[in-house]
C-alpha positions as CSV (number, residue, x, y, z in Angstrom):
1,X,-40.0,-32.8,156.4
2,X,-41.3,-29.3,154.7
3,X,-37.5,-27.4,154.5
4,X,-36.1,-31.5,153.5
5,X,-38.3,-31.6,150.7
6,X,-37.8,-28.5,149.6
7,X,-33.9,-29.6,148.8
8,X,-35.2,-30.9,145.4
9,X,-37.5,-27.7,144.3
10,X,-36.4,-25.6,142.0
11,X,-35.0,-22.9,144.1
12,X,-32.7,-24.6,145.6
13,X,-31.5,-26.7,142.6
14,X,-31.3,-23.6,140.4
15,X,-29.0,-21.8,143.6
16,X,-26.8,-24.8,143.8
17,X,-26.6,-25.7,140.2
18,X,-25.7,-22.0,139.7
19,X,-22.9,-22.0,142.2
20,X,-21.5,-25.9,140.8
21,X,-21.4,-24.2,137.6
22,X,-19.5,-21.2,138.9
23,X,-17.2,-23.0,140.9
24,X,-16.3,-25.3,137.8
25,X,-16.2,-23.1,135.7
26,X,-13.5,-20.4,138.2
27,X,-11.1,-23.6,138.1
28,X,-11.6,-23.2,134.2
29,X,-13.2,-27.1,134.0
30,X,-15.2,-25.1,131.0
31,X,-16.5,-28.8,129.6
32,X,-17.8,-29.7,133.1
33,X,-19.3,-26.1,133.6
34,X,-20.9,-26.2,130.4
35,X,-22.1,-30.3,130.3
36,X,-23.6,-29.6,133.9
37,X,-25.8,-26.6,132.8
38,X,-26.9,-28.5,129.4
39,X,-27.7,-31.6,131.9
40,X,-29.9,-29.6,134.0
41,X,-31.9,-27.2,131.3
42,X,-32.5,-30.2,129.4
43,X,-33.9,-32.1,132.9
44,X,-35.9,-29.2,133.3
45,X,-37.1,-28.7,129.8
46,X,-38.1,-32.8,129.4
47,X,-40.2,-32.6,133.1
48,X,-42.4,-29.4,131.6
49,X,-43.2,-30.9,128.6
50,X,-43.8,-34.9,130.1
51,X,-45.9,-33.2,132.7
52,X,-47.8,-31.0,129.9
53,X,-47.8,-34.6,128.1
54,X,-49.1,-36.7,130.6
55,X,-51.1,-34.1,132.6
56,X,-51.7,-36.0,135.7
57,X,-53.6,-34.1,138.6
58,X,-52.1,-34.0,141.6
59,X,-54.0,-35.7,144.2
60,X,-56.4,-33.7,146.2
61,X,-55.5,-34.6,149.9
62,X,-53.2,-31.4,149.6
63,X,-53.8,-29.7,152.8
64,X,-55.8,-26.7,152.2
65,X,-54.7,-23.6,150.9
66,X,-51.8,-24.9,148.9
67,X,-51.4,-23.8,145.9
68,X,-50.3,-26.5,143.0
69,X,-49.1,-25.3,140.2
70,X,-47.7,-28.0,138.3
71,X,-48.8,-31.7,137.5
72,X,-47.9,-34.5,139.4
73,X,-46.3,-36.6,136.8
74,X,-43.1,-37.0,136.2
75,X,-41.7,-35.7,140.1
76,X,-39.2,-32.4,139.4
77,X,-37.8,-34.4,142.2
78,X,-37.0,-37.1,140.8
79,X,-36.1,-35.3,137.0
80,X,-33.0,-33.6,138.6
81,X,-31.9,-35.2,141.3
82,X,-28.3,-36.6,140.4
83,X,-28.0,-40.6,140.2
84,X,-25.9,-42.4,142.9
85,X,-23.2,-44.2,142.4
């Protein structure tokens, strides 16, 4: 459950954002390329300051020696995932 959760941290949606916008923008889709990586600093930018808004704790049932270094509210999960449909 670890390595699935980690598909929605930011190392692996900045990789695979990255490479989308690469591969856009090599079949010169330029708009796409360039809406996709305005979508996504955006997403990023509006979690950091809602989390620095809100400043909601995480809870403290994190198993020990973890080391949080964000608030828990809103989920970066959640912020970039894409919707479906």
């Amino acid at each position: 459950m670890r390595d699935f959760t980690a598909l929605g941290g930011t190392t692996f949606v900045v990789l695979a954002t990255t490479l989308a916008v690469a591969a856009l923008a090599f079949h010169r889709n330029w708009r796409r390329a360039g809406i996709l990586a305005l979508v996504m600093i955006c997403a990023q930018s509006c979690d950091e300051l809602l989390k620095g808004l809100y400043n909601r704790p995480r809870p403290d049932f994190a198993p020990a020696g973890t080391y949080v270094y964000a608030q828990s509210f809103p989920s970066g999960h959640s912020t970039a995932s894409p919707p479906c449909g």
